[in-house]
matplotlib code that plots the C-alpha trace (Angstrom):
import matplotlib.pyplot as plt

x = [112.1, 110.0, 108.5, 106.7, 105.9, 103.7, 102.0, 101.9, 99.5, 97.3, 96.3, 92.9, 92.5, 96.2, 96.5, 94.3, 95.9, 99.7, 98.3, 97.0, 100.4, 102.3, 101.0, 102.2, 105.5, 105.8, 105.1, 107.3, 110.8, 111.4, 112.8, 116.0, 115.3, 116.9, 117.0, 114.0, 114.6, 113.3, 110.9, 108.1, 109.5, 112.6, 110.3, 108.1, 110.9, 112.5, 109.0, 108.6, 112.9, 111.7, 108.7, 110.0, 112.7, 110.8, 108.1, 109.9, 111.7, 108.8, 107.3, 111.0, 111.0, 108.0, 107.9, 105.3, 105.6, 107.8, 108.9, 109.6, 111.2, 110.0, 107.0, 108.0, 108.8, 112.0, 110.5, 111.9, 110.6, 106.7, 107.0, 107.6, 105.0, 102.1, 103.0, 103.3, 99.4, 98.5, 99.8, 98.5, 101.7, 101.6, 103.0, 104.3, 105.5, 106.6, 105.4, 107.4, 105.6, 108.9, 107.3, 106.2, 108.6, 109.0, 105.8, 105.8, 102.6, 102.9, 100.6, 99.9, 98.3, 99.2, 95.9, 94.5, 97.0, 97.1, 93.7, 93.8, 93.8, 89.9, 89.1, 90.4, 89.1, 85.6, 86.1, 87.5, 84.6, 82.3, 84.2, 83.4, 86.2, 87.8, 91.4, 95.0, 97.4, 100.7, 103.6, 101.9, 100.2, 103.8, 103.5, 100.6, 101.6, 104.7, 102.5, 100.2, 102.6, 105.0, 104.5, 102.2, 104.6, 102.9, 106.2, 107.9, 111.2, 112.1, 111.3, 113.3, 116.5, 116.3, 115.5, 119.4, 121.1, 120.4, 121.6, 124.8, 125.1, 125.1, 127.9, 131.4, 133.3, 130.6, 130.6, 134.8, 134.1, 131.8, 133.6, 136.9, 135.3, 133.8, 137.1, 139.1, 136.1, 137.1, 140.7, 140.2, 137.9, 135.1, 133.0, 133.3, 133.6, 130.8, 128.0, 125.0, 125.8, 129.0, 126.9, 128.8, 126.6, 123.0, 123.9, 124.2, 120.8, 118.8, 119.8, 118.4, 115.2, 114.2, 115.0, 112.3, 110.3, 109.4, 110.0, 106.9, 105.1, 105.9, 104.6, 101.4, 101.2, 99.8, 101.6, 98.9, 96.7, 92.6, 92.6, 88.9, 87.8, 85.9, 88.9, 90.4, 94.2, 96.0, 99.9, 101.7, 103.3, 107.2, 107.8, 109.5, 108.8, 106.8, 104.6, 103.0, 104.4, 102.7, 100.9, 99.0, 97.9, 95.9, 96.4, 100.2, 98.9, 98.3, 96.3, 93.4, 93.2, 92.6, 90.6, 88.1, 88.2, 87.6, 84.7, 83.3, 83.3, 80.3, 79.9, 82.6, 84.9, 88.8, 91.2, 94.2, 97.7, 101.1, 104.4, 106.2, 109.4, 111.7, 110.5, 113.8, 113.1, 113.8, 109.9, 107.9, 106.9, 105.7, 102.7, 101.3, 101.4, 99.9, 97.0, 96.4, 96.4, 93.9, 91.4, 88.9, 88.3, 92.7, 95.3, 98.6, 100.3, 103.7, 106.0, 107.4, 104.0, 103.9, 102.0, 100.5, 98.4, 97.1, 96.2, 95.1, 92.6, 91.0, 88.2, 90.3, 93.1, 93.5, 96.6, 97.6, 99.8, 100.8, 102.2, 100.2, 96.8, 97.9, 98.6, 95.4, 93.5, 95.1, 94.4, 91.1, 90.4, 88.7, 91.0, 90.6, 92.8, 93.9, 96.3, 96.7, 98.5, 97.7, 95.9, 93.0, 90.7, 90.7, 87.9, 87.2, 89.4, 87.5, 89.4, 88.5, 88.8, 86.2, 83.8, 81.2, 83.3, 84.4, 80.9, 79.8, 82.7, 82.7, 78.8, 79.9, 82.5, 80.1, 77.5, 80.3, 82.4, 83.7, 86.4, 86.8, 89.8, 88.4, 88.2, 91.9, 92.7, 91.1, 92.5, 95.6, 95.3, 93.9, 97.6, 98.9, 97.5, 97.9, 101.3, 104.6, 107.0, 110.3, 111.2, 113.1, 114.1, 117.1, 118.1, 115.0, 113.8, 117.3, 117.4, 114.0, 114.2, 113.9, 114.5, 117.9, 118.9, 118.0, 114.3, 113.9, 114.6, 112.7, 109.8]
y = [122.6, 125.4, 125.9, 122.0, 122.7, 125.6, 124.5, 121.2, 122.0, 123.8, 120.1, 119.3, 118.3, 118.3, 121.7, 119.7, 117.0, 118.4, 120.8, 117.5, 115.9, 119.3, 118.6, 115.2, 116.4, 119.4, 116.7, 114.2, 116.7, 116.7, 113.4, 115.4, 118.5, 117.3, 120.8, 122.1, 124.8, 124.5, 126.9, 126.4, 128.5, 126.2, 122.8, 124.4, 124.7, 121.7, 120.1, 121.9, 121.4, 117.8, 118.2, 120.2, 117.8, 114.6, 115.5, 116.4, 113.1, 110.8, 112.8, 112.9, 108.7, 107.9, 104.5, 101.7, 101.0, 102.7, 99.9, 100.5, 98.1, 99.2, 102.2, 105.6, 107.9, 109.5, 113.2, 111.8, 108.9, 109.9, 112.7, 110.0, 108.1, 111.0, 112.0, 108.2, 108.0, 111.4, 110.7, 107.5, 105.6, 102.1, 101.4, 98.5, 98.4, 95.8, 95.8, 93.0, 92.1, 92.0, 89.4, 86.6, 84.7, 84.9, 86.9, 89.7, 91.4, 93.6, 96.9, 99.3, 101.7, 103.0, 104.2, 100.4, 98.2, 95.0, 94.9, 91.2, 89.8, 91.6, 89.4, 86.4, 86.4, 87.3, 83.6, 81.9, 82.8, 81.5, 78.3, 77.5, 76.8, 73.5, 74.7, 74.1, 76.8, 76.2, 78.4, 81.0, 78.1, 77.7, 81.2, 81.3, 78.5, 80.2, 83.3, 81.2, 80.0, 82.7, 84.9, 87.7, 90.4, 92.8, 94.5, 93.1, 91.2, 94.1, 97.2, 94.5, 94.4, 98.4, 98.7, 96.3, 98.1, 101.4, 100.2, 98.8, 102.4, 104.1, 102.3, 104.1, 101.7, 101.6, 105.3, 105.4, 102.7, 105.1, 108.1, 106.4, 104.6, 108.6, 109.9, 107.6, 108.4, 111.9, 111.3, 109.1, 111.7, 109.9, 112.3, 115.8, 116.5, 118.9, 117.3, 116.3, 112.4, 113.2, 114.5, 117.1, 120.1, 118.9, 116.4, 118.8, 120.4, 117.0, 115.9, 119.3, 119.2, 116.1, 116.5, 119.0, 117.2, 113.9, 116.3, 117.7, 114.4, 112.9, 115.7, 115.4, 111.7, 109.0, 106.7, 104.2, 104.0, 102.5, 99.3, 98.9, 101.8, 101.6, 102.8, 102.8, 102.1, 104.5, 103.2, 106.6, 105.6, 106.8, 109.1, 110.1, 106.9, 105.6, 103.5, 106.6, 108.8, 108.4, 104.9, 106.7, 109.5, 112.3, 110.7, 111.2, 114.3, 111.7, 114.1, 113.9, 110.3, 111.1, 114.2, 112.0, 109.2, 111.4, 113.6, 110.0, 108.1, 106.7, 108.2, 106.9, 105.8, 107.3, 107.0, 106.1, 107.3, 106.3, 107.1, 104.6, 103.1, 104.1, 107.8, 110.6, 114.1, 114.2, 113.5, 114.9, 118.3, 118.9, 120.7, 117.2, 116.7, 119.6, 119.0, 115.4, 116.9, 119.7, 117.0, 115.8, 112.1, 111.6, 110.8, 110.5, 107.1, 107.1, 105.6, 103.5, 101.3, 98.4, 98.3, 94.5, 95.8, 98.5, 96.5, 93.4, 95.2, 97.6, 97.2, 97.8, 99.3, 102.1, 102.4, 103.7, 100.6, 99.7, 95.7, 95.8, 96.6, 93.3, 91.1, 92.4, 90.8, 87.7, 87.8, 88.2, 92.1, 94.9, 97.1, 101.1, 101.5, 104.7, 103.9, 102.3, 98.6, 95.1, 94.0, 96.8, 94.0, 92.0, 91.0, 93.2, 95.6, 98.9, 100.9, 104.6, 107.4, 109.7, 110.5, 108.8, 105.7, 105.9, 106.0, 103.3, 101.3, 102.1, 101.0, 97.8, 97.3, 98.1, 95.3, 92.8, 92.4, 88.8, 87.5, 83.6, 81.4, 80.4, 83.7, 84.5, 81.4, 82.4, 85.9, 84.2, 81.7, 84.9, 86.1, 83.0, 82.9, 86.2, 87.2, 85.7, 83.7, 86.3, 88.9, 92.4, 93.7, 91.5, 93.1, 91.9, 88.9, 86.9, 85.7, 83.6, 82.9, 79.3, 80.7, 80.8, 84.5, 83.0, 81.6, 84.8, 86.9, 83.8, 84.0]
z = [74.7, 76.5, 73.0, 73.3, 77.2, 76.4, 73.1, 74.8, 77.5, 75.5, 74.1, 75.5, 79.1, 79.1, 81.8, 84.4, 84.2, 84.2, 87.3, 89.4, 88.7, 90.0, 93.7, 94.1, 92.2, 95.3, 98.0, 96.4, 95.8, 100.1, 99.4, 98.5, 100.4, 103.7, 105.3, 104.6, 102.8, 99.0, 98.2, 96.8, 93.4, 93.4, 93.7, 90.6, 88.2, 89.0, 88.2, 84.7, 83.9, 84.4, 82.4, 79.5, 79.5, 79.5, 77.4, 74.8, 75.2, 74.9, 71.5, 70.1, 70.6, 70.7, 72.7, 72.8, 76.2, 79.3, 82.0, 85.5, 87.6, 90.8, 91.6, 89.8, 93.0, 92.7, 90.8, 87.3, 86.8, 88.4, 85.8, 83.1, 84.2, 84.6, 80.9, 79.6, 81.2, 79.3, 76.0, 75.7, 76.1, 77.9, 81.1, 83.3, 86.8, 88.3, 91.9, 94.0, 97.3, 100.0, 102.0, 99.9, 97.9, 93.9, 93.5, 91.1, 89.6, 86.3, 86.9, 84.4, 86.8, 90.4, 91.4, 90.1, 91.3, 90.2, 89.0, 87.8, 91.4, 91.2, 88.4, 89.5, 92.6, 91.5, 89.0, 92.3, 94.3, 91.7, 91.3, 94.7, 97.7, 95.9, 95.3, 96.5, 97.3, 96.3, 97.1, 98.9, 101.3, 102.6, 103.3, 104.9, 107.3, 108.1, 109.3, 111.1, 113.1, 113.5, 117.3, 115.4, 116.5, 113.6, 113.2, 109.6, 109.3, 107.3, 110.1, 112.7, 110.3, 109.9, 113.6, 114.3, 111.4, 113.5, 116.8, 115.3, 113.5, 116.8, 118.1, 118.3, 116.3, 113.6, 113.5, 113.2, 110.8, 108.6, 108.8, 108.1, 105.0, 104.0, 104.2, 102.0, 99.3, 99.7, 99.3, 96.4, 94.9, 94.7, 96.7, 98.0, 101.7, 101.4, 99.0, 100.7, 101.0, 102.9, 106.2, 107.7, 106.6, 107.9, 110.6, 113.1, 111.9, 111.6, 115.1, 116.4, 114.6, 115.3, 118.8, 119.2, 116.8, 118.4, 122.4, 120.9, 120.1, 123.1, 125.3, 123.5, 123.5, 126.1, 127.8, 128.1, 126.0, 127.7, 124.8, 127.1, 124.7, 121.1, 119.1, 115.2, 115.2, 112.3, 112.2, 110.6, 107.7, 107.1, 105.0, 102.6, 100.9, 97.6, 100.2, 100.6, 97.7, 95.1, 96.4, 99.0, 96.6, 98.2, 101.4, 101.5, 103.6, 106.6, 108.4, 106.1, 107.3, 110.6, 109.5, 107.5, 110.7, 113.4, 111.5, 111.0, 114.6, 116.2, 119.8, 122.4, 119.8, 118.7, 116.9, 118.4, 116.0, 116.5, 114.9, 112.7, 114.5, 112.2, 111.1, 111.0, 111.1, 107.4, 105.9, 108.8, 109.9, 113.2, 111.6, 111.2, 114.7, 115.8, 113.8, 115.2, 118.9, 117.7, 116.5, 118.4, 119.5, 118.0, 120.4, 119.8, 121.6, 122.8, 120.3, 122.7, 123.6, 121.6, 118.2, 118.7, 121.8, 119.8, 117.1, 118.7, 120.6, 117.7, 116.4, 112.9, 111.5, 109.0, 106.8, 103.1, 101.7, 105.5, 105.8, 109.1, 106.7, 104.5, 108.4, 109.8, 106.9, 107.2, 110.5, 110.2, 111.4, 109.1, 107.4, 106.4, 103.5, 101.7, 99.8, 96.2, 96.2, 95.6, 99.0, 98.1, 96.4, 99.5, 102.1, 104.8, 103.4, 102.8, 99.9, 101.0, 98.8, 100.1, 103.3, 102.2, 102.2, 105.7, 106.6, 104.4, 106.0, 109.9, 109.5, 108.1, 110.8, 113.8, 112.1, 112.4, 109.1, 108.8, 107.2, 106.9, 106.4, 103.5, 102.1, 102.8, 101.2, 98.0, 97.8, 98.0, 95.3, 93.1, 94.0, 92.7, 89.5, 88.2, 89.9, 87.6, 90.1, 89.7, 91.8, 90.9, 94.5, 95.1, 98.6, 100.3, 97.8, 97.6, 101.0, 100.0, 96.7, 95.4, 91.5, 90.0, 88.6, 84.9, 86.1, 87.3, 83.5, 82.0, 83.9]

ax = plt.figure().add_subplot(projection="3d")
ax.plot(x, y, z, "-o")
ax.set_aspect("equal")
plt.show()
């Protein structure tokens, strides 16, 4: 096994490659580090274990293609993917969009996305504007009409599941049902899952965590100001790693931002609602306050006023990137997904870009209805009417379970 690791990277281009790979791997591990305290030796072996492991694997087997049913972000299956893109092997991911009903695009390539909606849209627009939307028009109407509260159906349902959580009888409930595992044998009183060992621990760090935000953060934000609205993304999470790539590190957004303003603009930054102490450092925070023209907004204030008064709104995959757009403000995005191709959305992946983009947005960038409208139809046409994520796609579906595998 260690044998093929080491004559393996020897293969041309290969070492680069299996190096750029490494970083995400490091960032991507503290999804099941929940105290903090894997060093950076212990992440690096349990990257090449995985490696030497997987690698061997694929040669051994040799597969045509490698399907995943949801974006590779759990260390194992990223590590498949990276050597799947080296070797030569094909790829597919299904990438299933939690907000609109039965659609499901088939991506070969994270950093991509789901290029076909780029092609179809570039045939739309030369079509002309005579088309019909179909399922996603009843989508779109739905959103139209809905209060734009800008904070997802999902984010609400997590929000609820928290408070009920905090209540005494849930928590006797939870215990009591963590106990009987334990008696059954199901589960070990000490392992991770159970809680006892890092509660405690968790509660304390991020009680000086966000104490520290919060003392360096506004109250009230002036929405009379020229400002850039970044919505921290949570983390850990494949939203950010491995969609959001380099960017993971949010910090460089608000580096490349702030280096980037026109005088009398900032950029205003707030926490995501549902962030735990487990995925965020407080280095990250300290670096926002030490920038100039960033300030850090209470978590507390509401999001829409933030948004609704920006001049646009910077994201990685954010759903508030993808609601912006549809309603009609300019978007700075990061991060690699589906909504990248779209109008007014400015995919950055360098300086240059943000520059590029800001000076589009201070000329007046437009986005029409009509615009939206074809986007959406592009989404149509290339996306398969199934869905793969059944805990937040059943409660809409209008496809049996068989339509589904059919389709």
């Amino acid at each position: 096994m260690y044998f093929s690791y080491f004559s393996y990277i020897k293969l041309k281009n290969i070492k680069v490659n299996i190096l750029k790979k490494l970083k995400f791997f490091l960032k991507m591990i503290e999804r099941s580090d929940y105290q903090d305290r894997m060093s950076y030796y212990d992440r690096k072996s349990s990257y090449l274990n995985h490696l030497t492991y997987w690698n061997d694997h694929l040669k051994v087997n040799k597969p045509d293609c490698v399907i995943f049913y949801n974006f590779p972000h759990e260390m194992y299956d990223y590590v498949i993917y990276s050597l799947c893109k080296v070797m030569g092997i094909k790829v597919l991911i299904f990438d299933d969009i939690n907000f609109c009903p039965d659609t499901l695009f088939l991506i070969e390539s994270i950093e991509e996305s789901a290029i076909e909606i780029r092609d179809k849209l570039k045939e739309i627009k030369m079509q002309g504007s005579d088309f019909q939307l179909k399922k996603l028009q009843v989508y779109l109407d739905d959103f139209n009409k809905q209060d734009a509260s800008f904070s997802p159906k999902m984010i609400n349902d997590l929000k609820e599941e928290q408070i009920q959580k905090g209540r005494i009888l849930e928590q006797v409930k939870i215990v009591a049902k963590k106990i009987l595992s334990v008696i059954k044998g199901d589960r070990k009183i000490f392992r991770r899952d159970f809680g006892i060992r890092y509660r405690p621990y968790m509660i304390f760090q991020e009680r000086r965590l966000f104490s520290y935000y919060d003392k360096h953060s506004i109250n009230t934000p002036d929405l009379n100001q020229k400002y850039i609205y970044l919505a921290l993304h949570y983390q850990p999470e494949c939203s950010s790693s491995p969609m959001g790539g380099h960017y993971v590190e949010q910090h460089l957004i608000a580096d490349l931002i702030a280096k980037n303003l026109p005088k009398g603009w900032f950029l205003y930054v707030k926490e995501h609602p549902l962030q735990k102490k487990h995925g965020r450092n407080v280095e990250l925070y300290k670096r926002l306050v030490k920038m100039e023209k960033v300030l850090l907004v209470s978590r507390n204030y509401p999001s829409i006023n933030l948004i609704k008064k920006s001049i646009a709104v910077a994201t990685l995959t954010g759903t508030t990137g993808w609601e912006c757009f549809l309603t009609k403000k300019p978007v700075l995005k990061f991060g690699h997904s589906y909504y990248q191709y779209a109008p007014g959305v400015y995919k950055i992946n360098s300086s240059n870009d943000v520059k590029l983009a800001i000076k589009k947005i201070k000329n007046g960038t437009v986005i029409t209805d009509t615009d939206i409208k074809q986007f959406l139809k592009a989404m149509e046409l290339v996306s398969i009417d199934a869905w793969v994520l059944d805990f937040l796609k059943k409660p809409m579906t209008t496809l049996s379970n068989k339509e589904v595998v059919e389709n």
